[in-house]
Steps between C-alpha positions, in 0.01 A plus 500: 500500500195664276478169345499297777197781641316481166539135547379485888215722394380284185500153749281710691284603283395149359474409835219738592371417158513132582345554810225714354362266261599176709403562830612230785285231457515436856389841636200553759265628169581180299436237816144688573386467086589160506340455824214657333535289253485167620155621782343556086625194393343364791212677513418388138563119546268550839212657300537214216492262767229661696290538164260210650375701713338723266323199356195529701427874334613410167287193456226672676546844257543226213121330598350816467690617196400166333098569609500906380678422218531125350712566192833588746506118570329327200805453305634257786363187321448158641824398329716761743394295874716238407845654435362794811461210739799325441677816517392555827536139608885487401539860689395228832769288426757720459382663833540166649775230583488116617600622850165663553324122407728309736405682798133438559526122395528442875125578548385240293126503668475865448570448085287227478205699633601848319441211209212358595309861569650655096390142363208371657300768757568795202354259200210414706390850606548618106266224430246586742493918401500331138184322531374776701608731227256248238225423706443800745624843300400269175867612353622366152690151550799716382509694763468194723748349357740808567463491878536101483818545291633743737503310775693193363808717419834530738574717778634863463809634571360778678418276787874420570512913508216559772619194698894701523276796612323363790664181596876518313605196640244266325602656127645241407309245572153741313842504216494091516117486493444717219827341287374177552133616335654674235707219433204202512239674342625422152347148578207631745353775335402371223359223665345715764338683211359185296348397836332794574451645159489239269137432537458870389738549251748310322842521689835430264714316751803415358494851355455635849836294625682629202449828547518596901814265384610788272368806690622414870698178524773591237499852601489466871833238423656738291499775760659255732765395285600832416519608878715202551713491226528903387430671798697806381224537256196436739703792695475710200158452346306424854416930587370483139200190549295685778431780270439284219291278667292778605415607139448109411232473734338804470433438148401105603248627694388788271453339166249222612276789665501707212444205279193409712419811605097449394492180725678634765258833522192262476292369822651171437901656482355629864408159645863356361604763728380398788508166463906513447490761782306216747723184363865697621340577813417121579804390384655719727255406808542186414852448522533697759289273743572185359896567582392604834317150546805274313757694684344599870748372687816672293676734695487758224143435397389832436795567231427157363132596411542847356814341250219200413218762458707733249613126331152402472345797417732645217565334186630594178215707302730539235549180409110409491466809232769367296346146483148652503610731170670197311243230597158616524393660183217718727671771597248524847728243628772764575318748673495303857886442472556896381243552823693299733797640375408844581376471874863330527500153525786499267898545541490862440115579628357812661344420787532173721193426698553256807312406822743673738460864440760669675660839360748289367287320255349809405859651375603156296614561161612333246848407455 
């Protein structure tokens, strides 16, 4: 009987030892740290997602680093805008998918002039505030040049954002729009630019094609592919690319400013100012009323010209510096684009300036 005690009382001591150091897993305290858990688990992912929002105050803090104190952003060479660009352009296509393309293709008028306003209205007005920046504010031909070359470039991804914001049924057809730029301007940029420029300053053509080939074609493609054929990795890797984007672009639009900073504190870095301050605003007029002519009698009118507005007035600043940095030897000809991309023409811009200026449009970010 004492053995069979002395046994009883040794079970239950390892079982109170047991259930001191292994405590049910599925008791109330357990369920509420893993609840805990998971809400920072998701809390994290929604603040790497949510990084873009931030972009505004971190390429604005990065301006003004790169103007008090150059040397922060020096070491950014020209040879960096390349590989930074087509970073950013293959974090696009692995935000995207085909479905998103397929959609809008039944407004077929609607793309064609989204087209015609990125490709023919934008061109023209960077060639008029060009030859105003030569013959009235007597600005170098590089500087010309820049505004001219900035306006031949494809649309921004940021107007696909600001079109989900105030009209989110006509995303995907801004998504179409600025795809189908993006995708065509390996042929019409360059020519664009040897049109425009080439009277100026020598424009390398086939170089051009080759390399918006390498910096947004293949990378756009890539990100595609990958969505579509490893999604499980997209999953994984998509919280980290708004963060990183962030810190790409800040330092693509702080190294050209401290590089030029003596230009761009000069009278004439002033005028380039306003001059790429007055061409967004008529692109933006511009498509806005023209849309409102072509499409009067659409029963969604209104939504139709703010999408065509952000289309024509926002292109890819980006993409102008990188060509501007490997093809013009003056370095002048990427302060316009590094201007432009500033005031937020570009995919991940600060501000977006439009005709209709509801409180709306004063809150758009970029995505």
């Amino acid at each position: 009987m004492q053995s069979t005690l002395a046994s009883g009382n040794s079970r239950l001591l390892i079982s109170r030892c047991i259930s001191k150091k292994f405590p049910d897993s599925l008791g109330p305290s357990d369920s509420e740290s893993l609840e805990n858990l998971k809400q920072k688990e998701n809390t994290f992912l929604t603040i790497l997602k949510g990084a873009n929002s931030f972009l505004p105050h971190v390429v604005l803090g990065s301006t003004i680093l790169a103007l008090i104190y150059p040397p922060s952003f020096t070491w950014f060479t020209n040879r960096y805008y390349a590989p930074a660009l087509g970073f950013l352009m293959f974090a696009v296509g692995v935000n995207s998918s085909e479905k998103d393309f397929l959609e809008a293709f039944k407004k077929p008028a609607a793309i064609f002039a989204g087209y015609i306003g990125q490709f023919a209205v934008k061109p023209l007005l960077g060639y008029l505030f060009g030859t105003l920046a030569m013959t009235v504010f007597d600005l170098p031909t590089s500087l010309a040049a820049g505004i001219m070359l900035t306006s031949c470039v494809s649309g921004a991804q940021l107007s696909n954002y600001a079109t989900f914001l105030t009209d989110p049924q006509m995303a995907p057809l801004s998504i179409v729009m600025t795809s189908l730029s993006t995708a065509t301007a390996v042929f019409v940029t360059p020519i664009l630019s040897l049109l425009l420029i080439g009277k100026k300053l020598p424009v390398d053509v086939k170089g051009m094609v080759s390399n918006i080939l390498q910096i947004v074609v293949a990378p756009v493609a890539g990100g595609l592919l990958m969505n579509r054929f490893f999604p499980q990795i997209c999953n994984a890797i998509r919280p980290l690319l708004p963060p990183l984007s962030v810190f790409v672009t800040a330092l693509c639009v702080g190294a050209p400013l401290a590089i030029n900073i003596e230009s761009l504190v000069s009278p004439s870095g002033m005028s380039v100012l306003l001059l790429v301050i007055a061409f967004h605003l008529s692109a933006f007029i511009l498509g806005y009323l023209l849309s409102g002519i072509a499409f009067h009698k659409a029963p969604d009118v209104k939504a139709l010209q703010r999408t065509l507005s952000y289309e024509t007035g926002m292109q890819s600043s980006l993409l102008a510096l990188a060509l501007a940095n490997k093809f013009f030897q003056d370095p002048l000809v990427g302060v316009p684009p590094a201007i432009s991309k500033i005031l937020g023409s570009d995919e991940h811009g600060v501000f977006m300036l439009h005709p209709p200026l509801t409180p709306s449009s004063l809150l758009l970010r970029c995505s």
